[in-house]
C-alpha positions in Angstrom: -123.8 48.7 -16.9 -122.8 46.5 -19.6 -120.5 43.7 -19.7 -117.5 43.5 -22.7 -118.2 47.1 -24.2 -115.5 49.3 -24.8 -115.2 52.4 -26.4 -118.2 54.1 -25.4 -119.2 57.7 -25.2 -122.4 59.4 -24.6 -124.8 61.8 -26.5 -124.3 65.5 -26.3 -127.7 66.0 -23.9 -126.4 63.0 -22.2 -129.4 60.4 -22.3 -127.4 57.6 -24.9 -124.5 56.1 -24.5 -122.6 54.4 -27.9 -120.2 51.9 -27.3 -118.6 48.7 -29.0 -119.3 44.6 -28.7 -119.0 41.8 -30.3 -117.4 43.3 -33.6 -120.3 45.9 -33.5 -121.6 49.6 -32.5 -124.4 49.1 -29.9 -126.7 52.0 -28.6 -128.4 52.2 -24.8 -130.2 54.3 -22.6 -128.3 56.4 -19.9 -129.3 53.9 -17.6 -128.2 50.8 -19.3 -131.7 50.1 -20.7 -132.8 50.1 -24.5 -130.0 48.2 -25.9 -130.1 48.1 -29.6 -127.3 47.2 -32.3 -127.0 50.1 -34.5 -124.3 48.8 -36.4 -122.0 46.0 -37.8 -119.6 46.2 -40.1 -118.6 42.7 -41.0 -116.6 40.0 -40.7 -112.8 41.1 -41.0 -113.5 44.7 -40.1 -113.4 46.1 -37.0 -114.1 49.7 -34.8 -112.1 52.1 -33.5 -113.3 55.4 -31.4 -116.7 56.8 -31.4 -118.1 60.2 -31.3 -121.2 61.9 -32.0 -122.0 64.7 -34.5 -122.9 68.1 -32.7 -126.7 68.1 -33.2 -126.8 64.4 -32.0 -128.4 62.7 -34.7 -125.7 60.8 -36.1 -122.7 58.7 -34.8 -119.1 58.7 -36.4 -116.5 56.0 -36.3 -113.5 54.7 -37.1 -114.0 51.3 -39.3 -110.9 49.0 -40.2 -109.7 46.1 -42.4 -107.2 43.6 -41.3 -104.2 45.3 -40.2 -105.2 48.4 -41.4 -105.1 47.8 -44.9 -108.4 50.5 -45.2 -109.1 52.9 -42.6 -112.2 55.1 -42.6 -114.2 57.8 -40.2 -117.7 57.1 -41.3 -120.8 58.1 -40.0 -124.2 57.0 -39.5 -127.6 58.0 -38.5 -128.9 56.9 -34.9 -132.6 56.5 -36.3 -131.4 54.1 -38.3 -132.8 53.7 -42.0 -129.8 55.0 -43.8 -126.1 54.1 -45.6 -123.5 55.1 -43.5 -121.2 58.2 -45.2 -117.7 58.1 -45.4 -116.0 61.5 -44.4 -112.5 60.6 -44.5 -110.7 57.4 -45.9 -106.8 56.8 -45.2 -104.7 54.0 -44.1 -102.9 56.1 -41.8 -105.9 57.2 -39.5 -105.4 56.1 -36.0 -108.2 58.0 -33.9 -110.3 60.9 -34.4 -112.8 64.1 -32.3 -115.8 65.6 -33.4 -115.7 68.6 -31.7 -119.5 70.9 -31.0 -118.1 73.7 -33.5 -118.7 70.9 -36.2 -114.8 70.9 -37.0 -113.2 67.2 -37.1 -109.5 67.2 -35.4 -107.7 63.0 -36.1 -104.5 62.1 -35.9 -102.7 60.0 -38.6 -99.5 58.6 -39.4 -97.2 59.8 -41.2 -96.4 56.9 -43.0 -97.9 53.4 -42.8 -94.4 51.7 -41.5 -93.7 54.2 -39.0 -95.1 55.8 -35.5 -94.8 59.2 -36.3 -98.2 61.0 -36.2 -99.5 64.2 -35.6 -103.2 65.7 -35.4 -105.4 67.6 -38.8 -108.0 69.6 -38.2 -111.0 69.9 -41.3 -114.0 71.6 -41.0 -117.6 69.2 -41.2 -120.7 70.7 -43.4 -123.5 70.1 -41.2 -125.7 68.5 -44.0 -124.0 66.7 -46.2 -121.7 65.5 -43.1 -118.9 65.4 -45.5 -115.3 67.4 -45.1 -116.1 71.2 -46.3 -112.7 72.9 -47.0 -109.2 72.0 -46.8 -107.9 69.9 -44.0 -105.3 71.5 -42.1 -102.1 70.0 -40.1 -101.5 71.4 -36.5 -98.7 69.4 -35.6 -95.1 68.4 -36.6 -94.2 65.8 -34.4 -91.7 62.6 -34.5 -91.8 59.4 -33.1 -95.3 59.0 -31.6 -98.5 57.9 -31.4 -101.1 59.5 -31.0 -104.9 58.5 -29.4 -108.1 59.3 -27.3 -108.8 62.0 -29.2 -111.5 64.6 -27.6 -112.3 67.9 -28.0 -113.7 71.5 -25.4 -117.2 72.1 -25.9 -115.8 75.5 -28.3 -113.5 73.5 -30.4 -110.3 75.2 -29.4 -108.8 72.4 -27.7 -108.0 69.3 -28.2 -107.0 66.6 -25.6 -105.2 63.1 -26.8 -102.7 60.7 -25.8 -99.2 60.6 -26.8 -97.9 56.9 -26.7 -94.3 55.2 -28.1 -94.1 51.7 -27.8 -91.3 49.5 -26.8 -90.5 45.9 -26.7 -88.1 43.7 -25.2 -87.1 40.5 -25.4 -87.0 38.7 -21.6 -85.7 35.3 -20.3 -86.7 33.6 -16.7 -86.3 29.9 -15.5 -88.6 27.5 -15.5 -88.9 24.9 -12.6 -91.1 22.0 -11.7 -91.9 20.6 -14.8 -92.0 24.1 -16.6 -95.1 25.2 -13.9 -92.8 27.4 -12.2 -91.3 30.3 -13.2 -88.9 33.3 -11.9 -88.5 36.3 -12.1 -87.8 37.3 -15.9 -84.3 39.7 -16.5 -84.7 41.8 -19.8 -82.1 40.6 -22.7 -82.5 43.5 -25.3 -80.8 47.1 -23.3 -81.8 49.0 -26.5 -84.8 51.4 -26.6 -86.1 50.1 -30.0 -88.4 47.2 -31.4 -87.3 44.0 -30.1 -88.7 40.6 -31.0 -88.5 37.0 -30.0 -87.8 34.2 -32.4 -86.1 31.0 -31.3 -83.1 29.6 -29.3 -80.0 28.2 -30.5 -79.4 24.8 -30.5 -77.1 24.9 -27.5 -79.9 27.1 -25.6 -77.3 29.7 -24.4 -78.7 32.5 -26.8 -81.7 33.9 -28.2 -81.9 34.6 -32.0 -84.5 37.8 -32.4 -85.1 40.4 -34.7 -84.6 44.6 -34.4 -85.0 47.8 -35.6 -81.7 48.9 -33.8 -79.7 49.8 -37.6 -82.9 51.2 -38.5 -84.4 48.1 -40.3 -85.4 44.7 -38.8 -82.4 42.6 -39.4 -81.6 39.6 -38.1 -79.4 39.3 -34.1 -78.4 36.7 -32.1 -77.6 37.1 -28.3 -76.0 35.1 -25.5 -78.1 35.5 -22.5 -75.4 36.1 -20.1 -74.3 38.9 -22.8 -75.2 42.5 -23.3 -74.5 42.7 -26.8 -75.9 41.5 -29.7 -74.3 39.9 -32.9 -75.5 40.8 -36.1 -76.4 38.2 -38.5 -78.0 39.2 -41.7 -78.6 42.9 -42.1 -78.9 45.7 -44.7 -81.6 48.1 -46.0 -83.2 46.4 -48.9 -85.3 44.3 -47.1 -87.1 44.1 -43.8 -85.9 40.7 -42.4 -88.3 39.1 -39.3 -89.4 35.9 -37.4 -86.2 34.1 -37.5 -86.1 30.0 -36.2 -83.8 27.5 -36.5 -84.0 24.5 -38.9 -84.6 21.1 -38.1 -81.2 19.9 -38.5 -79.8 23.4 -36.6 -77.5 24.3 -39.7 -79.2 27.4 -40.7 -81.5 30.2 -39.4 -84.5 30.5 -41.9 -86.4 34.0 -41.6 -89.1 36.2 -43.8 -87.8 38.5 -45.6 -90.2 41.2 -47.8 -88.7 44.4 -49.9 -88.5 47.8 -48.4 -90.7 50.0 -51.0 -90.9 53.5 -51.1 -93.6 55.5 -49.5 -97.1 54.2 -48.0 -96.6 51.2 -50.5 -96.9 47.2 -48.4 -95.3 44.3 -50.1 -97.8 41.6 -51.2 -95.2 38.9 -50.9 -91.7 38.0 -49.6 -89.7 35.2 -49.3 -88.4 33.2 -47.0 -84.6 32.8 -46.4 -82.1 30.6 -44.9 -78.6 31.8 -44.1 -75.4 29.1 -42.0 -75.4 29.0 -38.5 -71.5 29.4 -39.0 -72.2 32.3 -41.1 -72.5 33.1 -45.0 -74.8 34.5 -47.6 -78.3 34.3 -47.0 -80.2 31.9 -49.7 -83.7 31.5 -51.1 -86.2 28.7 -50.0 -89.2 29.5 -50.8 -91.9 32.1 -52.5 -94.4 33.6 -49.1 -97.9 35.2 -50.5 -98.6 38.3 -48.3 -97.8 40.9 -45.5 -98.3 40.8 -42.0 -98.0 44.3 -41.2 -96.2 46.9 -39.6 -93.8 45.3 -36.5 -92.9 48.7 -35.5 -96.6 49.4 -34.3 -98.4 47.1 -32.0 -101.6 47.4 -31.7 -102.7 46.8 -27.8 -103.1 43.0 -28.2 -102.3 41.9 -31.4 -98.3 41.8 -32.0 -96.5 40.8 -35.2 -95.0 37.4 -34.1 -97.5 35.7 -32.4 -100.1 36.8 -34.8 -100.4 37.7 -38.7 -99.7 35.6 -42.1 -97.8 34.2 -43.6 -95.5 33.0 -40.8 -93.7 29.4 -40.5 -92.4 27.3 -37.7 -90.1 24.4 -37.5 -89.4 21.2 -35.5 -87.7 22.1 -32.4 -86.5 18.1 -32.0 -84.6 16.7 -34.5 -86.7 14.2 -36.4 -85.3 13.0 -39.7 -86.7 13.6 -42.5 -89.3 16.2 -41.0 -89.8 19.9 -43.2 -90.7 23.3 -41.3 -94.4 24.1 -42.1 -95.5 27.4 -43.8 -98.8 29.5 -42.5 -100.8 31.9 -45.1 -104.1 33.1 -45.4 -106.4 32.7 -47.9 -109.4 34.2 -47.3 -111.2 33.4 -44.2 -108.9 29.9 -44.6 -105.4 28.7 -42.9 -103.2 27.0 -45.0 -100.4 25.0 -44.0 -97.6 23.9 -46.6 -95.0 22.0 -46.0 -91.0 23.6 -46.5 -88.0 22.0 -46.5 -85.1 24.4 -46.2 -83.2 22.8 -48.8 -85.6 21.9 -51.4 -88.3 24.6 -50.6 -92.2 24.1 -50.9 -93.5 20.7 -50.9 -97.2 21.4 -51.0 -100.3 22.2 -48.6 -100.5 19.5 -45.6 -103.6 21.3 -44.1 -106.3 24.3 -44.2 -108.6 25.3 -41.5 -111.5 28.0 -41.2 -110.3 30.5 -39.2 -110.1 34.7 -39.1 -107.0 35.3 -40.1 -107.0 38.4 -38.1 -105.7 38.2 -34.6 -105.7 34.3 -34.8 -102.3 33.1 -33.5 -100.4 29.5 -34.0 -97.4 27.0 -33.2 -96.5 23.4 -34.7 -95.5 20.8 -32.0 -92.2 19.6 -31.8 -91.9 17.1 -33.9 -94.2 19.1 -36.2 -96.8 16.7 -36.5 -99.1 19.4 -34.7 -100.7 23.0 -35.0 -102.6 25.0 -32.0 -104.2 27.5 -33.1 -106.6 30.4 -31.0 -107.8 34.2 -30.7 -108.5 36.4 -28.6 -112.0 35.7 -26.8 -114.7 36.9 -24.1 -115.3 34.7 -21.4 -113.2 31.3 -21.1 -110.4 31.1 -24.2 -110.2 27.8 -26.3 -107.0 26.3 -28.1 -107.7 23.8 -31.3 -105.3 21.2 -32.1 -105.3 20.2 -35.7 -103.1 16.6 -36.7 -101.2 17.8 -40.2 -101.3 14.1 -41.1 -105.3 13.1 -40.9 -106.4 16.5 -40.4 -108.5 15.5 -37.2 -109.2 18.8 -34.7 -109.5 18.4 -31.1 -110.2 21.5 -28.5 -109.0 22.7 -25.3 -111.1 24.5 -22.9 -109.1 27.2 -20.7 -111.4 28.2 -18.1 -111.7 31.4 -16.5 -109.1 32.8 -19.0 -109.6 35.4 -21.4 -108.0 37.1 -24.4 -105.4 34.5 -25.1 -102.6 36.4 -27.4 -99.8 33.4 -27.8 -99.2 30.0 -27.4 -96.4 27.7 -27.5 -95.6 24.3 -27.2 -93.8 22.9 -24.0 -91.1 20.4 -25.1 -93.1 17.7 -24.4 -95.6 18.0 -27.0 -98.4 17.7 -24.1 -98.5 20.8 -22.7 -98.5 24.0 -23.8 -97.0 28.1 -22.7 -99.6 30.9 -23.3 -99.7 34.8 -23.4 -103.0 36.8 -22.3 -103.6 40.5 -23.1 -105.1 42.3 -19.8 -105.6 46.4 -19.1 -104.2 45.7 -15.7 -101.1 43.5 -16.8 -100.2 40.4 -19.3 -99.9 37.7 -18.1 -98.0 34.1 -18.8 -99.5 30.5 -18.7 -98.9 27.4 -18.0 -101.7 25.0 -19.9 -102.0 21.2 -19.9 -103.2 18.7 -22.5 -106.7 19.3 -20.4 -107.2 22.6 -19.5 -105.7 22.7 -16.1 -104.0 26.1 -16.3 -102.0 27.9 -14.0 -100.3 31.7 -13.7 -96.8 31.5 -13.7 -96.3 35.0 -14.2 -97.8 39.0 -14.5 -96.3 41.3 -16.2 -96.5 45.6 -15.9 -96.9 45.5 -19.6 -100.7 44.6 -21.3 -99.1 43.0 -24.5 -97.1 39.7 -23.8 -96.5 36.8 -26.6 -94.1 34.2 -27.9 -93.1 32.4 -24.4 -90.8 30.3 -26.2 -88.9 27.1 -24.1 -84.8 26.3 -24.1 -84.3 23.1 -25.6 -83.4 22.2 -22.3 -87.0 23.1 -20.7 -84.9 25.3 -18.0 -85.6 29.0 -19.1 -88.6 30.6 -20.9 -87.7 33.1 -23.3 -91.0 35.6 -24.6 -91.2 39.5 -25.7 -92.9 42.2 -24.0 -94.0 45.6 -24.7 -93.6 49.0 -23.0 -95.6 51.9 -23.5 -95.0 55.0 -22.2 -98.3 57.4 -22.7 -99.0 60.7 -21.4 -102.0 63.5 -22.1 -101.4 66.5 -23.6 -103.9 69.4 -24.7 -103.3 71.4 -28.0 -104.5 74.7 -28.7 -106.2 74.9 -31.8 -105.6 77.8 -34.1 
């Protein structure tokens, strides 16, 4: 009926159907005729479940911000004409039913860092379309999500979708040039939030990031080993994205204070601790938050994609700094840091939406791709650090790139697509030529990361396990 909607639900006497495209809420006919764009938010924001009111004249949502910074169910009317009214506003609102009996069940977090969330219940006046009452918790649950929220035509029960998200980190080995790749083993045996970061300099072990104590620290892992070494942990600060510095005497990493409650950190710092072992030390002052990493959200994951983030040379080239991503505004900027001496200044900004726009530097770190998620055929830009000078790659017949790395030759490049039916891993050349070289159960793939050797391919997966359950409401 309609190509790249999602999210779409029809009218309560059946002859509309709502639905979501292109960053807005669309409207059609039954049939697929009568298309009309009702609604669209703007840029940065972005929609989340759909339902209509009981007497059919208007059409609630959920509208975000970044990543999920401001959350709100709003609602608007169908004829058009009118502001859309906010109902409820909360960070921690993940999905949401409005059931015939005019009563509103969502679901919501219980706090902004975790995946704990159970399902509210609040009564809807019928004119104002505003909450009337008290809002009511039904649930006391742990360590899920929860989504897909609908409701029975008499508002007593309530059907969703209880999901808990896992990821791995996996290793395979490359072969013919890096196009070839075999079957991946999983590294990580623990059932919490794994996540990629780099190889060693010797390219026997992987140095990732995990929830394991209860806080992302900071592990490194010999892949012919089953257990991990710790190598910077404690609870005052969630510690992420670790790589290796140019000169492979340290491990630099992110590192942002744990506060209390629903509060995010607007900055953090980034760290640098011995390779041999010792004292983590400061580098440099980071301006922002990238969100949760214990909550991925289908297709965007919190490695490949979110600011600020860095990257580093991956060949030794003297006298060459790691390079430092942030956003500022609907701008990428790109700063130079030496792990020593700290920031050195901005070497390059581009116009690009921060949100679910993903990079690596080349390298000898002369070099970012950048790309997004996209309908249809997927692009990666190129951007020189030195003259600033942007070149794009066509990917044909590709969609909903997540991740991309480098190969080791500086030509070529890995890549990560997002898929209902399975993720999937890419090899890409300097022109486009593409090829699979592997599909995965899981939708959400990124980070396929290369040994210094070019002999194995390292990236992160996630699991979900999601089942539906139906609640009786009281």
């Amino acid at each position: 009926m309609r190509e790249h909607g999602r999210a779409a639900v029809p009218s309560p006497d059946g002859s509309s159907i709502a639905f979501v495209a292109d960053d807005a809420i669309w409207v059609m006919l039954s049939d697929g005729g009568d298309v009309r764009k009702l609604y669209s938010a703007g840029r940065g924001y972005g929609f989340d479940t759909l339902a209509w009111s009981p007497d059919g004249r208007r059409l609630a949502y959920i509208k975000s911000h970044g990543e999920f910074d401001e959350v709100t169910i709003e609602s608007i009317a169908i004829a058009g004409g009118e502001e859309s009214i906010v109902a409820i506003s909360n960070p921690r609102l993940r999905s949401f039913a409005w059931a015939p009996n005019g009563h509103m069940f969502y679901s919501m977090l219980e706090s902004t860092k975790e995946e704990s969330a159970n399902i509210w219940e609040v009564a809807i006046d019928s004119s104002t379309y505003r909450p009337s009452g008290t809002a009511q918790k039904l649930t006391n649950w742990a360590g899920f999500s929860l989504w897909d929220l609908s409701a029975s035509s008499d508002g007593k029960r309530v059907l969703f979708v209880r999901k808990n998200d896992q990821s791995d980190v996996y290793v395979g080995q490359l072969s013919a040039g890096g196009s070839r790749f075999g079957k991946p083993t999983r590294l990580t045996q623990d059932d919490r939030m794994d996540w990629l970061g780099s190889w060693t300099q010797q390219g026997n072990s992987l140095i990732f990031f995990s929830d394991r104590n209860a806080n992302f620290d900071i592990f490194q892992q010999n892949v012919r080993s089953s257990l991990p070494q710790e190598i910077v942990v404690g609870q005052a600060e969630e510690k992420r994205n670790p790589h290796l510095s140019p000169d492979a005497q340290s491990i630099l990493y992110l590192a942002w204070p744990n506060q209390p409650g629903d509060q995010l950190p607007t900055s953090g710092r980034l760290m640098r601790v011995p390779v041999s072992g010792g004292s983590p030390e400061f580098v440099a002052d980071v301006s922002g938050y990238p969100g949760s990493a214990r909550m991925p959200r289908d297709r965007w994951l919190p490695t490949a994609r979110g600011y600020p983030d860095f990257r580093c040379p991956s060949i030794p080239v003297p006298g060459r700094t790691c390079v430092l991503a942030e956003a500022k505004g609907d701008r990428i900027s790109f700063s130079a840091v030496d792990p020593l001496r700290g920031r050195e200044g901005e070497l390059a900004g581009i116009e690009a939406d921060p949100i679910g726009n993903f990079w690596d530097l080349s390298p000898d770190g002369t070099r970012v791709a950048l790309g997004n998620c996209e309908s249809g055929d997927s692009h990666v830009r190129v951007l020189e650090l030195a003259d600033r000078k942007e070149t794009q790659i066509t990917i044909k017949g590709w969609s909903c790139l997540t991740s991309i790395d480098w190969a080791l030759d500086g030509q070529n490049f890995f890549a990560s697509t997002w898929a209902s039916k399975g993720g999937s891993l890419l090899h890409i050349t300097r022109t486009g030529e593409t090829k699979l070289l592997y599909r995965a159960a899981g939708m959400s793939l990124e980070r396929p990361v290369p040994s210094p050797d070019g002999r194995f391919l390292a990236y992160s997966e996630v699991t979900t396990i999601g089942n539906a359950w139906m609640l009786e409401a009281p």
